[in-house]
N, C-alpha and C positions, 0 to 999 in steps of 0.2 A: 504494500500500500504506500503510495508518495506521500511524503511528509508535507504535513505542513509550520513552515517558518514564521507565520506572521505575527505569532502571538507569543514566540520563544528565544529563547538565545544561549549561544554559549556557556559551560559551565564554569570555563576557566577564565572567561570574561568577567563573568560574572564572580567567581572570585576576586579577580584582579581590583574589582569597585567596593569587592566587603575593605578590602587588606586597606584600599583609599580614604574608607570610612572608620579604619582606625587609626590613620594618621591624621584624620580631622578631629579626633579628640586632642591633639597636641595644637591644635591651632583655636581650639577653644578656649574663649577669654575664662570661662568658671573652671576650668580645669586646672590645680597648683602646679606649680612650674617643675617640681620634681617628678611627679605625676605624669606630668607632657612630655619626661624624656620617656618615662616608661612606656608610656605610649609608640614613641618614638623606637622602642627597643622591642616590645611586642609587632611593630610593624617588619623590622627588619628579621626578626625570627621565622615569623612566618611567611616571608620573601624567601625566605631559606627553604624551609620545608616545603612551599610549593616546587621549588626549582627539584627538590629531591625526590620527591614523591611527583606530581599532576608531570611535571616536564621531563621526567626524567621517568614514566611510563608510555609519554606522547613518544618518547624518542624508540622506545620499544615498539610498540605499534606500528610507529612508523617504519620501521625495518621489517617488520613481519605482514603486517596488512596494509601496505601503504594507499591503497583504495579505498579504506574503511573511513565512513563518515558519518561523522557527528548526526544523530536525530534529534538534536534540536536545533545544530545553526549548516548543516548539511558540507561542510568543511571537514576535509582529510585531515589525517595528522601534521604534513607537514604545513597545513594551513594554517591549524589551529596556533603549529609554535613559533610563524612566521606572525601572526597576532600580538602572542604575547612577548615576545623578544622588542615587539614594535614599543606595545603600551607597558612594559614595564621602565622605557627610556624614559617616558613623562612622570611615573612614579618616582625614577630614583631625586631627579630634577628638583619635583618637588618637598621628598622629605631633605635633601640638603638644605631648601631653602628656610623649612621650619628648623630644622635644627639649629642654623647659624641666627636665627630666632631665639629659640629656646637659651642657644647656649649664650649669647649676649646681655638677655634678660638674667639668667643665671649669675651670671658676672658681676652685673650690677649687686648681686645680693651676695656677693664674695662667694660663688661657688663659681669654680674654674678650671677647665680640663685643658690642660697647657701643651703647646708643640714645646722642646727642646728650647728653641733661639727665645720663648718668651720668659725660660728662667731667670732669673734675679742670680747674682753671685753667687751668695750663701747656698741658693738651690743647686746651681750645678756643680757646685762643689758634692752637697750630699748625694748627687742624685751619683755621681762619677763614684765616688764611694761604694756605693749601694751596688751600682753595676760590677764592679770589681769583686766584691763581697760577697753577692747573692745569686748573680744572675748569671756572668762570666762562666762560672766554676760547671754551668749544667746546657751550655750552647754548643751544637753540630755544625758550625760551618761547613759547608761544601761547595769549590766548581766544578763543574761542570765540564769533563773536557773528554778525553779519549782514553784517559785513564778512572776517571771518576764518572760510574754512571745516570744516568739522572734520579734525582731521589724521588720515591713515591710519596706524593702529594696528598695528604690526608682529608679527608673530608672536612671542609669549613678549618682548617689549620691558619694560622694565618704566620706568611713566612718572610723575610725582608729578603727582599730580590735585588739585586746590583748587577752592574756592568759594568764588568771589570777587566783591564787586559795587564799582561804580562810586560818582560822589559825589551822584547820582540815587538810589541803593540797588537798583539794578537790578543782579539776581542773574546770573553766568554763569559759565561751566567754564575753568577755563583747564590748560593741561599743560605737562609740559615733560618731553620725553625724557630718562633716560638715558642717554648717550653710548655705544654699543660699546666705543669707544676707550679708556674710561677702566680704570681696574683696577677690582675689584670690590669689594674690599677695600685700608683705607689702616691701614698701619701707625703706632701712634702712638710718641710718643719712649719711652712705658714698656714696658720688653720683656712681650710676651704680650698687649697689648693692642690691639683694634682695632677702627675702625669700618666700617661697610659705604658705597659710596659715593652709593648712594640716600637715605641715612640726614642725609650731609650736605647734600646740594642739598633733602632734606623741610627739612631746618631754615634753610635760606636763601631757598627759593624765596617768602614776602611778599615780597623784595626785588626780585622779577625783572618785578613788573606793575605799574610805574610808576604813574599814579591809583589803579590798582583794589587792594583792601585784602582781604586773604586772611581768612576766614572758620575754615574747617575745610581740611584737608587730609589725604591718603595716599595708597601705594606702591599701584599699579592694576598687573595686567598682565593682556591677552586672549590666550586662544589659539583660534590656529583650523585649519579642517577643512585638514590635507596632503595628505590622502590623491590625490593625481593620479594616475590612472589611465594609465599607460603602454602597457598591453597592450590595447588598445580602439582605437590608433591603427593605419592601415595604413602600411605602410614597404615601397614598392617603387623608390625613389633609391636613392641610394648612400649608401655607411657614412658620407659626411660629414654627408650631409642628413640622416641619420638622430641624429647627436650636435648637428647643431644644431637639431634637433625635440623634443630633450631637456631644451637647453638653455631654449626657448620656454614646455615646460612647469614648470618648473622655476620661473621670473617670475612663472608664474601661480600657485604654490601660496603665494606671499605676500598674494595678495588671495580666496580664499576665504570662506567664513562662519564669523563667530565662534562657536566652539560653548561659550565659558568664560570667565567672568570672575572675575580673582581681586583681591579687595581688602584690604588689609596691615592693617587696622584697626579697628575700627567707625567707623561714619560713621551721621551724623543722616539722616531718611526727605527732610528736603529736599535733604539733596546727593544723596543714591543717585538722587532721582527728577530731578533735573537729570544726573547721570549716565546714565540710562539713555534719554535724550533723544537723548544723542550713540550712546552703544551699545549695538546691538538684541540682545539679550539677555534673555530670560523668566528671572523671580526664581531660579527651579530651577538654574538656569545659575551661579546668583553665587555665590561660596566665601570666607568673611571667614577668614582665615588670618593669624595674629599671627607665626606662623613664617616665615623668608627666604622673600619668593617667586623667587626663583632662590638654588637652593642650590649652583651652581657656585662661591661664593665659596671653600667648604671647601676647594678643594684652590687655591685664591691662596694663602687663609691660611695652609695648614702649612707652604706651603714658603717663608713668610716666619718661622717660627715657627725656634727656633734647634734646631740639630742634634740635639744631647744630649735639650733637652726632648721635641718631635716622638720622635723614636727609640721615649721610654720609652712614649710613649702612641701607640703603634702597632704591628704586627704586625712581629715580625724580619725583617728581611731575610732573601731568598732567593734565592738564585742557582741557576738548571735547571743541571743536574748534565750535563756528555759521558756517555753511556752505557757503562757497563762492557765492554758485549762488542763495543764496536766499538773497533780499533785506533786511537788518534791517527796516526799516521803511518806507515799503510796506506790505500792507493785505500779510497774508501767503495767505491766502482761493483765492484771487485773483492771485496768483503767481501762486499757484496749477492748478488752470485752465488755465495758461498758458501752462502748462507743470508740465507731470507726474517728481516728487521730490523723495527723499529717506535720509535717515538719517540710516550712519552705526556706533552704539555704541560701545565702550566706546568715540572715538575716534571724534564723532560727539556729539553736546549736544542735549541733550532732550530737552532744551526751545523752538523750533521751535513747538515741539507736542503742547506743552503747552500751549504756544501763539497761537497757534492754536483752541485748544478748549476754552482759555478765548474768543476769539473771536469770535468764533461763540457762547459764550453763552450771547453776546452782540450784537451783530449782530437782525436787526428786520425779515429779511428777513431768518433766520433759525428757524425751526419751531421743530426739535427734534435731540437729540442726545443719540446714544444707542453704546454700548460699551460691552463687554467682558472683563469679569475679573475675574482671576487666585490671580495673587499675586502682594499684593502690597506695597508701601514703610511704618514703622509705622509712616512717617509726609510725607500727600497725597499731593501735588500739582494738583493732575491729578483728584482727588478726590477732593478739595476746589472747581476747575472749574466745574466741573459736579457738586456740590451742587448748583453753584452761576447760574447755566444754568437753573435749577427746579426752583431756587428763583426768576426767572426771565420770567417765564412763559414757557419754552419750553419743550416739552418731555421729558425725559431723562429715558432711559430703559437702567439699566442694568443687567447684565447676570452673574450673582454673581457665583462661584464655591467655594460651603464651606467645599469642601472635597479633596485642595489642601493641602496635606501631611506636618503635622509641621506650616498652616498657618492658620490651622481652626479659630480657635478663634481669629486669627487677623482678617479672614474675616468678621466672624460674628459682631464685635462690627464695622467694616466699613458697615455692611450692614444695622446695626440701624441708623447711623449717616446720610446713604444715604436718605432711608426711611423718616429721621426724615427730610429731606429736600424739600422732596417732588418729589424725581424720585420713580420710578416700580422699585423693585428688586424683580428678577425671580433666581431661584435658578437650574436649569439645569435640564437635562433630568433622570427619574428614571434608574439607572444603567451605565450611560456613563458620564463621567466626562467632563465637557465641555473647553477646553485646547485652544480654539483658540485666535486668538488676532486679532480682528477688531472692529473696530471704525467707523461708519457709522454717518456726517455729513448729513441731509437732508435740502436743502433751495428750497423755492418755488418762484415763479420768472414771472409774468405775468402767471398766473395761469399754470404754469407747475413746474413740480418738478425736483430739479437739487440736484448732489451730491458728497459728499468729503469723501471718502473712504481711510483708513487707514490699512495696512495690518503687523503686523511685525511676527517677527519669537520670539519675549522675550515680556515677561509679564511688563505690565505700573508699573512700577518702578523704579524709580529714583533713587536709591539707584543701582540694579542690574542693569540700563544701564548706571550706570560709573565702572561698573566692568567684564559684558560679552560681547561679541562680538556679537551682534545681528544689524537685518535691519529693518529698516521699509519704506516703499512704501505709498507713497501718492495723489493719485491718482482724477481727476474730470472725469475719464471715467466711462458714464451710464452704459455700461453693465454689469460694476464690480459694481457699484451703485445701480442696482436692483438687482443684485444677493445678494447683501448685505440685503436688503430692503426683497429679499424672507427670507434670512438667518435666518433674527431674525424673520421674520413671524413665520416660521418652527419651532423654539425655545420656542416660547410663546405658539404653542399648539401641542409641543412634537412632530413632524415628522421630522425623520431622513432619508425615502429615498424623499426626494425635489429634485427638480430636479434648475441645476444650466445651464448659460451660458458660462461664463468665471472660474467662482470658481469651486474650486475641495474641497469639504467636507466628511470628515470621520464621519461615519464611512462606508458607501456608496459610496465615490463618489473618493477617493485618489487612493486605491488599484487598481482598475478597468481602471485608466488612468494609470497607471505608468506600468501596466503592455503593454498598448495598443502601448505607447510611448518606452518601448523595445523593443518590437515586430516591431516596427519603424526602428530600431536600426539593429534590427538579420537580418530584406531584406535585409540593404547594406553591411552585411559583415562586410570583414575587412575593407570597407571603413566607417563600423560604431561608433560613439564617445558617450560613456556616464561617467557622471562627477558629483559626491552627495559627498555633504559636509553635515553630521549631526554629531549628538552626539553617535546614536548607530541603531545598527542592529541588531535586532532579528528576525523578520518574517520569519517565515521557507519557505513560499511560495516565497518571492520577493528573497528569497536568492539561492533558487532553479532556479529561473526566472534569475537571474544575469549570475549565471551559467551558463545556457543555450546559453546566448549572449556571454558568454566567448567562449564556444564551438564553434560559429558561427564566434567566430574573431572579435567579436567588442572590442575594447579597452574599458577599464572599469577602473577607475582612480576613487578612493574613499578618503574622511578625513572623519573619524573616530573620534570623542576625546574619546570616549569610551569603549563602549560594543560594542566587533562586533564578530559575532557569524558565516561570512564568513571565511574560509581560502582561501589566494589567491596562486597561482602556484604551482596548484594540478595538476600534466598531467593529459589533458583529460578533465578536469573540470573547475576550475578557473586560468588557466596558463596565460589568458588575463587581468587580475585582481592587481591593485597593490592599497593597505590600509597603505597610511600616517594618524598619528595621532601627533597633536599638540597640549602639556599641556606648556603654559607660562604664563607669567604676566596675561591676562586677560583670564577667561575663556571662552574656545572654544562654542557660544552654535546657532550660527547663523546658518539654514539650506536654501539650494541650491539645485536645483534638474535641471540637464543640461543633453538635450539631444540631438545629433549636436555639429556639429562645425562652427564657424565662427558668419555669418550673417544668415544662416539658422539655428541656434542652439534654441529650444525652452526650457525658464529659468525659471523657477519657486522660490517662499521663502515660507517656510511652519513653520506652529506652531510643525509641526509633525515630530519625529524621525520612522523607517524603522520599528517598533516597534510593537510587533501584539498587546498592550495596544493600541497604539495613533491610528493603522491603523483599530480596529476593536472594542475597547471598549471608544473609547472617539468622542469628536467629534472636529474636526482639521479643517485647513484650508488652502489650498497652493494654491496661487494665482500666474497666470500667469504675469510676465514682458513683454508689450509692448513697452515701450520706450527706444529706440534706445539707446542714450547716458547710461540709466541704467543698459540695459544688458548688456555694454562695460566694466560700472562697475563691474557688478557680474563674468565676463572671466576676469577681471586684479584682485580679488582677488583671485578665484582659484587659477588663474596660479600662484601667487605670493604665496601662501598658501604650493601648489604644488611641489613649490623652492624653501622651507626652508630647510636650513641647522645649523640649530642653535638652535631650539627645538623641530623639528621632530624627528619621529621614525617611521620607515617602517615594518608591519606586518610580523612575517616568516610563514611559512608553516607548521611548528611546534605550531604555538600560541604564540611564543615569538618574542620578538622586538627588532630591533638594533635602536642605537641613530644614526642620518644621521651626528652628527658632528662628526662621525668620517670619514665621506668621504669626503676627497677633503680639501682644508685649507682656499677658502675663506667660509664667513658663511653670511646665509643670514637668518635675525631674521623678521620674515614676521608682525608681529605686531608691532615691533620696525618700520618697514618701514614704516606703517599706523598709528601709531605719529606720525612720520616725512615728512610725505609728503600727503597735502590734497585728497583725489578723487574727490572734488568738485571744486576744481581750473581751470581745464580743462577747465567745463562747468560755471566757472562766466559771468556774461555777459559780463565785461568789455574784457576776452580773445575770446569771440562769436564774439565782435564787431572785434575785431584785425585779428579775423580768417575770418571775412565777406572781410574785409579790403584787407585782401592779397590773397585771392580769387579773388578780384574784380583786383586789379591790375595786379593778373599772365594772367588775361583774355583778359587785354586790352593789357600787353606786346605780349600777343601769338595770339593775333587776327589773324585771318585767319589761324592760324599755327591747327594742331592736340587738343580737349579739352583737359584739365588738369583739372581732380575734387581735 
């Protein structure tokens, strides 16, 4: 069937405008200026990880299928990276320019990141010391010649490159890595000051090629294709062969192909062409960047930066709040079964989870605890209680995924440690990465079995739920409790079409409702409402299926933080369609899927983004909200999400974004309002009893009179 283009686009474009939309927090006047580097540091991190992964699998494709084309913007592979090679030259342009922004503004308030020539005496006196002392003693120089082979370029390394020749005049490359080892930034004796540590070994390194006499010099670093493929392998050994088949490819995503070269300076056409001798790299590829090319130094530096100052130039402090309506010193597990609970991060704390599984792993009456796990913090709380629950006699199955991108190796030595405790680690299905997030309590109770089910949308970590906006749903209703109980059934002997109650499981069981529940949507017309808050949209189908409800008149209301591969108010097609995205303070990653309005609205929270990965190659989880008071909660964050004016930005029809703070002049920062005002206060009990209270009194004042609920 021919596609149609007119209502879609790129996904890697479409990236390319999220990554834009987080360097326009650095160019936001409400944003603190330490803040904005971070911003500015987050932007260039994930300039990396796309190069490694999206570019550096186009570059794959493109060698294998080079006729394969894009079904949303109808573009081969080598189109796609002739695209982005183009638009990421206006990116880099413009974060240089915020930065030489930021970092000027900086200056003024005595924070200072120094080249070499801008040292004071006294500084380059220490700083020559320092070099001699610290740095000297752990440096590889090397040229590059007929006797010295070229060194292997480490991934994102960053290395000082010279052009150097002999007492012949013969021209050659010489480098010299950066150390891991070393700090990234060096504090100098004038408080607020400081240099970077490539900065120092650039301004030393003539000294380090004994004959050979240094020419030109600067800061190089390559990155290359990560992308390894894990789900292409068969695995029919055992779980250990399978972690050390992990392990093997893991070695090899260090020697890849470069797909990027970044260089810290200008440089003359005779060193770039003796550079590109040693690195195979097409001009398109090379990025001259006056900016840090590793901007991890920012968070060395602040927290070498003194208390008071740091503070003022940075976001307050915040502490996730214990939720109102749960008792401090009451069983969770007996509250839960009072009533379906929820916990929204950052904004809420995690210790409620926590205390939750120390307790049931104390508890006599719980008999196993099995859990899913993606990613998690490097110091486990979540992981201590699940040891302390095996050491204590009770089940504990977990659902390990060691082919979470960037966290392999943290998973694998948590999955010896689990092991070495005495739970079941199961390592996931061959080819579907297992992405969901449930937590399955079981207690037995006069010979029947009862249970505390755990649903969220962010991976158990402690670390990431003080930083994303995720929920989690905690529930004592059986029928999410045996579907749970199938789940991992399903899991331990690989079947993916199980059949569920309540839960919706990908990669089977999400698509197939979500389309059923538009179709819900397209009978009533314009009198019909849908409402998804995720990260990103791809699926060429569900995006066609939206469309179609657009056609019909259903209003269609989307937050986006990401990739989104719809355009909305396309006549004809998506004119019903409107795509906010919000990048602030904490990262957007919590999903909602709302269909209806009001008290007939059905809510869902899923692990899964619209994603044809999450919806057809992993295996996900979106579980339905039953209780009342919760889904009150999940329509007051939409809607308030929905009414931001203060870090939003509304999708155009073109692909590009306008910021909404430019409409209107009051501003409404919708995660600022979620610091500042609990969603659990409502529902404490002490305001349940006051609201019992004044019900009961309006009932006795109006006796006889018309009810009043």
């Amino acid at each position: 069937m021919k596609q149609n283009f007119l209502y879609t686009q790129n996904r890697e474009l479409s990236w390319l405008r999220f990554n834009l939309r987080v360097l326009e927090e650095a160019e936001d006047e409400s944003t603190p200026l330490l803040e904005k580097l971070k911003f500015i540091s987050i932007f260039s991190t994930n300039l990396d990880e796309f190069f490694m992964i999206r570019v550096g699998s186009l570059f794959d494709i493109s060698a294998v299928a080079p006729q394969e084309r894009d079904n949303k913007s109808g573009m081969t592979p080598s189109e796609q990276l002739c695209r982005i090679y183009q638009t990421v030259i206006g990116l880099i342009e413009r974060k240089k320019r915020v930065y030489a922004e930021v970092a000027s503004s900086l200056s003024d308030r005595g924070v200072r990141d120094l080249q070499y020539k801008e040292l004071k005496p006294n500084e380059s006196k220490f700083t020559a010391e320092y070099f001699k002392r610290n740095i000297l003693p752990v440096l590889s120089p090397q040229i590059v010649d007929s006797r010295h082979p070229t060194p292997h370029f480490q991934n994102k390394q960053l290395y000082i490159a010279s052009l150097v020749k002999n007492k012949n005049n013969k021209k050659s490359i010489a480098f010299v890595p950066v150390p891991e080892m070393l700090p990234r930034v060096i504090a100098l004796p004038t408080e607020g000051r400081f240099i970077r540590t490539e900065n120092i070994i650039k301004q030393w390194a003539p000294t380090l090629y004994g004959q050979y006499k240094q020419e030109e010099a600067c800061v190089i670093s390559v990155t290359r294709n990560a992308d390894v493929s894990f789900d292409s392998d068969k695995f029919e050994d055992t779980e250990t062969d399978f972690r050390n088949h992990v392990k093997k490819l893991l070695k090899k995503r260090a020697s890849l192909a470069i797909v990027r070269l970044e260089i810290g300076n200008k440089i003359s056409p005779a060193f770039l062409k003796e550079l590109l001798k040693i690195i195979d790299v097409k001009s398109h590829q090379i990025y001259t960047d006056s900016t840090p090319l590793n901007m991890k130094f920012v968070y060395e530096m602040i927290k070498k930066l003194p208390e008071k100052l740091s503070d003022s130039l940075s976001y307050p402090d915040y502490i996730p709040r214990w939720p109102e309506d749960l008792n401090t010193d009451a069983s969770v597990i007996e509250q839960i079964r009072q009533k379906d609970r929820f916990l929204f991060f950052p904004f809420d704390s995690v210790s409620p989870f926590i205390r939750l599984l120390n307790e049931a792993a104390d508890r006599k009456d719980v008999v196993s605890l099995k859990i899913t796990i993606y990613r998690l913090a490097s110091s486990s709380k979540i992981v201590r209680a699940l040891c302390r629950a095996a050491e204590n006699g009770k089940e504990v199955v977990v659902l390990m995924e060691l082919r979470a991108r960037f966290d392999e190796e943290n998973n694998i030595e948590w999955s010896k440690m689990l092991e070495e405790a005495g739970c079941k680690v199961i390592y996931g299905i061959e080819n579907y990465k297992c992405h969901s997030k449930i937590c399955l309590i079981t207690l037995r109770e006069k010979g029947k079995y009862r249970y505390i089910t755990q649903i969220g949308t962010g991976n158990y970590n402690e670390k990431t739920n003080a930083m994303y906006t995720d929920l989690s749903v905690m529930t004592a209703n059986d029928e999410i409790g045996e579907d749970g109980t199938a789940f991992f059934r399903n899991m331990l002997t690989g079947n993916l079409e199980g059949k569920y109650s309540s839960l919706l499981v990908a990669p089977a069981g999400i698509k197939p409702e979500l389309f059923r529940l538009i179709d819900e949507e397209i009978k009533k017309g314009t009198d019909g409402y849908i409402c998804i808050k995720i990260n990103s949209i791809t699926e060429r189908d569900i995006i066609d299926k939206l469309a179609e409800a657009s056609r019909a008149g259903v209003e269609i209301r989307m937050i986006v933080r990401g990739i989104c591969c719809i355009l909305p108010g396309i006549a004809g097609n998506t004119e019903h369609i409107s795509v906010t995205s919000i990048i602030g303070r904490f990262l957007e990653h919590a999903r909602i899927y709302c269909f209806g309005k009001g008290k007939d609205a059905k809510l869902y929270i899923s692990s899964a983004d619209l994603m044809t990965r999450n919806l057809r190659r992993r295996v996900e989880i979106a579980c339905p909200v039953h209780d009342r008071d919760i889904k009150e909660v999940l329509l007051h964050i939409l809607a308030v999400q929905l009414s931001d004016t203060a870090k939003a930005s509304l999708l155009q029809a073109d692909g590009s974004y306008i910021r909404k703070n430019g409409i209107g002049t009051i501003k409404t920062d919708s995660q600022r309002e979620f610091t500042e005002s609990s969603l659990h206060s409502k529902y404490s009990p002490e305001k349940r009893q006051r609201r019992q209270k004044l019900k009961t009194f309006l009932r006795l004042l109006f006796r006889g009179k018309k009810s009043i609920s």
